[in-house]
Backbone as CSV, one residue per row, in Angstrom:
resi,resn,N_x,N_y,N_z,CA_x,CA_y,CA_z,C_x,C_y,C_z
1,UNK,4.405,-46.342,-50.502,4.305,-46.651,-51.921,3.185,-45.829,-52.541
2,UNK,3.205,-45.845,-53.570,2.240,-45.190,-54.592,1.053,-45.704,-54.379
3,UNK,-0.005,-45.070,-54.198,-1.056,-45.658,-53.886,-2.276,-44.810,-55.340
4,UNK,-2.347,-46.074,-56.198,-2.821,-45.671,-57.578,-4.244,-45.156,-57.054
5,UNK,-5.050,-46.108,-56.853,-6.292,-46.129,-56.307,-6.907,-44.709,-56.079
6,UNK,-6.102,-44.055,-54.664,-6.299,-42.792,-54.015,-6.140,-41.774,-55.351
7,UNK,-5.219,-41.724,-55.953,-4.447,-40.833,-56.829,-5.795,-41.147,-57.807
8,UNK,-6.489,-42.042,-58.663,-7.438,-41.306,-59.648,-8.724,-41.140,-58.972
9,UNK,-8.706,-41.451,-57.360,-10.311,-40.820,-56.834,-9.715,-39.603,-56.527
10,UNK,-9.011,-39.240,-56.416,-8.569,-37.738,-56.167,-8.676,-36.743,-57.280
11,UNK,-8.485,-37.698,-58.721,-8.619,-36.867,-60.060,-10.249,-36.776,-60.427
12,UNK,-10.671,-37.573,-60.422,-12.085,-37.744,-60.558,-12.930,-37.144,-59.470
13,UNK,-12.710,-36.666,-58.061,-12.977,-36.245,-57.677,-13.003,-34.595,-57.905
14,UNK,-11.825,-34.201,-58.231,-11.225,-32.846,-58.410,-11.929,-32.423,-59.595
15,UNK,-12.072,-33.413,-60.901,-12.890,-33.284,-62.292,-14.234,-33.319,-61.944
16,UNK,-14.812,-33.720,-61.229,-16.088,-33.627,-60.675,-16.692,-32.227,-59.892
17,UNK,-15.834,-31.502,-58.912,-16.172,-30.876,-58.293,-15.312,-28.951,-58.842
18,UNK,-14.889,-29.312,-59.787,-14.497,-28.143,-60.462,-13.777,-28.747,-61.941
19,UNK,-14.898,-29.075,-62.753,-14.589,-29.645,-64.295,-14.241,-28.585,-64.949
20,UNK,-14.060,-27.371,-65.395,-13.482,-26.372,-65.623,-11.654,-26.145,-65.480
21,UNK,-11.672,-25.971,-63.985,-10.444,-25.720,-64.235,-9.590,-27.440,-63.876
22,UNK,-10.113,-28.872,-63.797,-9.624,-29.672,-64.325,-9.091,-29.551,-66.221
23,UNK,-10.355,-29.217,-66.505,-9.816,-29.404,-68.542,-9.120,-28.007,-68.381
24,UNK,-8.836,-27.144,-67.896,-7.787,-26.209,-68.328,-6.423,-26.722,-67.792
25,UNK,-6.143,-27.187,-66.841,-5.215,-27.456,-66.127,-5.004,-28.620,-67.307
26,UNK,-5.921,-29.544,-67.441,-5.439,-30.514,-68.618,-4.956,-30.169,-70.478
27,UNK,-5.748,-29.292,-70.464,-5.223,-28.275,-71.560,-3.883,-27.755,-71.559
28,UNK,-3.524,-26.554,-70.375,-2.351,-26.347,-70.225,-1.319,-27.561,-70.302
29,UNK,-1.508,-28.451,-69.861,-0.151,-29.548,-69.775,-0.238,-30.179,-70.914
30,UNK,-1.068,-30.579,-71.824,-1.288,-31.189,-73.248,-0.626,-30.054,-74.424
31,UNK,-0.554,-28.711,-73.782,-0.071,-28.206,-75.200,1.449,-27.888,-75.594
32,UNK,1.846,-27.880,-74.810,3.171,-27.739,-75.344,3.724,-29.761,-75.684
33,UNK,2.541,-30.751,-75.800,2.950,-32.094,-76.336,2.468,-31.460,-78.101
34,UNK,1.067,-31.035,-78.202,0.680,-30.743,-78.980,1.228,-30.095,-79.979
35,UNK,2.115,-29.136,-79.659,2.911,-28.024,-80.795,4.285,-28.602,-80.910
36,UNK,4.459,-29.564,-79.692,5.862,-30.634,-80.301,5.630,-31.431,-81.570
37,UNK,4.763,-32.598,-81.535,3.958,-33.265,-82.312,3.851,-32.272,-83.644
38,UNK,3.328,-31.493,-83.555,2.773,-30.702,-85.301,4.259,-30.033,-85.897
39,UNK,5.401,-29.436,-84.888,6.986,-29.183,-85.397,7.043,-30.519,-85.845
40,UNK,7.098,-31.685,-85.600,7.936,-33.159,-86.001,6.921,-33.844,-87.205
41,UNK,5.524,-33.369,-87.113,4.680,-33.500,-88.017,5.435,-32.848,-89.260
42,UNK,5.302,-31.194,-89.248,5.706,-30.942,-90.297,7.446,-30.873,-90.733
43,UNK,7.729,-31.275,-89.848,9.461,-31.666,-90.307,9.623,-33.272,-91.299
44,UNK,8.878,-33.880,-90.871,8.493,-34.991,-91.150,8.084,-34.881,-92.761
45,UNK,7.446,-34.240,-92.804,6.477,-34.442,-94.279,8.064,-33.345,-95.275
46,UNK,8.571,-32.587,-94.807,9.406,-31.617,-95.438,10.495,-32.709,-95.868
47,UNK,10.725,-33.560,-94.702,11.785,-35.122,-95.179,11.482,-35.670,-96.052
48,UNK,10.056,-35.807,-96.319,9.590,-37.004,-97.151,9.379,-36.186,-98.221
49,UNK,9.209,-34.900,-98.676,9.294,-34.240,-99.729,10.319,-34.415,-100.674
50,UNK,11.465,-33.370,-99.539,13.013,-33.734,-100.150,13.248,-34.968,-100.885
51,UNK,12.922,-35.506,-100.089,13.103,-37.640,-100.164,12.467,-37.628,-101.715
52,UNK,11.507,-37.313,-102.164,10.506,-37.753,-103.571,11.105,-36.856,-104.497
53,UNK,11.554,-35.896,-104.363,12.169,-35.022,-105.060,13.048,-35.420,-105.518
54,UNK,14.229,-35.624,-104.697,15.603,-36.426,-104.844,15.149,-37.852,-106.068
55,UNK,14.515,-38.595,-105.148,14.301,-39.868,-106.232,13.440,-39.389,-107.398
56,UNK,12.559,-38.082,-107.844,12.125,-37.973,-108.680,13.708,-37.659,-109.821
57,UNK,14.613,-36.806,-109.402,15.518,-36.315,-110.217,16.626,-37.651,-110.642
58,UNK,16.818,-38.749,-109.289,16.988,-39.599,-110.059,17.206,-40.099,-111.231
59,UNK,15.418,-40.448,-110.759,14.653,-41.309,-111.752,14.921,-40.428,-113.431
60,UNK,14.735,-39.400,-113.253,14.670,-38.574,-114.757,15.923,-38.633,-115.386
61,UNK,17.257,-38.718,-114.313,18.873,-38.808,-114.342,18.834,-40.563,-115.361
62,UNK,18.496,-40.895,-115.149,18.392,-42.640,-115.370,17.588,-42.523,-116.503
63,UNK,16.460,-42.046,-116.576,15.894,-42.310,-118.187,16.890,-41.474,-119.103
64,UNK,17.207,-40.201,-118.670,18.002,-39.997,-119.602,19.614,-40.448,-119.977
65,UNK,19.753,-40.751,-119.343,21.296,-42.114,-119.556,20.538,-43.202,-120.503
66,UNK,19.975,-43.541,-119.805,19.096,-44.840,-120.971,18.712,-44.344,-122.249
67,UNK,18.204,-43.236,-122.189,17.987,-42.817,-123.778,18.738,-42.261,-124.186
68,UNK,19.788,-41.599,-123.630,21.135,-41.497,-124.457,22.230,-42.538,-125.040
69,UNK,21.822,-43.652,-123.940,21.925,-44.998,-124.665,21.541,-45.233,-125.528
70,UNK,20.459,-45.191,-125.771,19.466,-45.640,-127.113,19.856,-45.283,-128.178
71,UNK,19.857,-43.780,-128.322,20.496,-43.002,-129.442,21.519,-43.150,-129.687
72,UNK,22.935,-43.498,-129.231,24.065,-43.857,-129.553,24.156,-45.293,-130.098
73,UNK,23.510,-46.297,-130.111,23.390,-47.281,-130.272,22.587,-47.622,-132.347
74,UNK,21.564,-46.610,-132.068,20.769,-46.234,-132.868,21.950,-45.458,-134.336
């Protein structure tokens, strides 16, 4: 079985006795999470743009029905 214990005195050991190429080795494996994350970051915000845009034109679609209401009424 997995023996947790051994496995982080082995990391802490290894970070201890060559802290260098532990944070590179930890670097290397963190970045390709990192440049996933900032693609879905900015895909994300480009959604929510579209998204405010859309309901801004709406919204302007709707006042002007309503005030073309107005005026016909008028």
């Amino acid at each position: 079985m997995l023996d947790i214990k051994a496995w982080a005195e082995y990391i802490v050991e290894w970070a201890a006795k060559d802290p260098y190429g532990f944070l590179t080795t930890v670097i290397l494996a963190l970045t390709p999470l990192f440049v996933i994350s900032a693609a879905l970051s900015w895909k994300l915000a480009k959604m929510i743009e579209a998204r405010e845009r859309e309901q801004k034109k709406k919204q302007k679609r709707q006042e002007n029905i309503a005030k073309a209401k107005r005026t016909k009424k008028d």
